[in-house]
Steps between C-alpha positions, in 0.01 A plus 500: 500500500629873440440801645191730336753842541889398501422114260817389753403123586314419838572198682264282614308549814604868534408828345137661497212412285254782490141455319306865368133512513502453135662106566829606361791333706802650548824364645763715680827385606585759722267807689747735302387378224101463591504875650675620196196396288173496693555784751776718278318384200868539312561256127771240519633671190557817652711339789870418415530218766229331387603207250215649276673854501628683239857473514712826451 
């Protein structure tokens, strides 16, 4: 399973599945990475650490 911001692998039996009213799922690996897109509402693409970032 990867990780719905950063796509960095999860391993089983940790990380944080989190479900929207809609029934999409997402995973997150980290809370850096779930605050960054439900609460900061930020893009993976925009981030540079994320492995979905634009590199520079």
């Amino acid at each position: 399973m990867r990780c719905s911001f950063c796509n960095k692998r999860i391993p089983e039996g940790t990380g944080t599945m989190y479900v929207k009213a809609s029934g999409k799922i997402f995973y997150f690996c980290s809370s850096k990475c779930e605050k960054n897109m439900l609460k900061l509402k930020r893009k993976p693409t925009k981030v540079e650490w994320a492995q979905k970032g634009v590199k520079k």
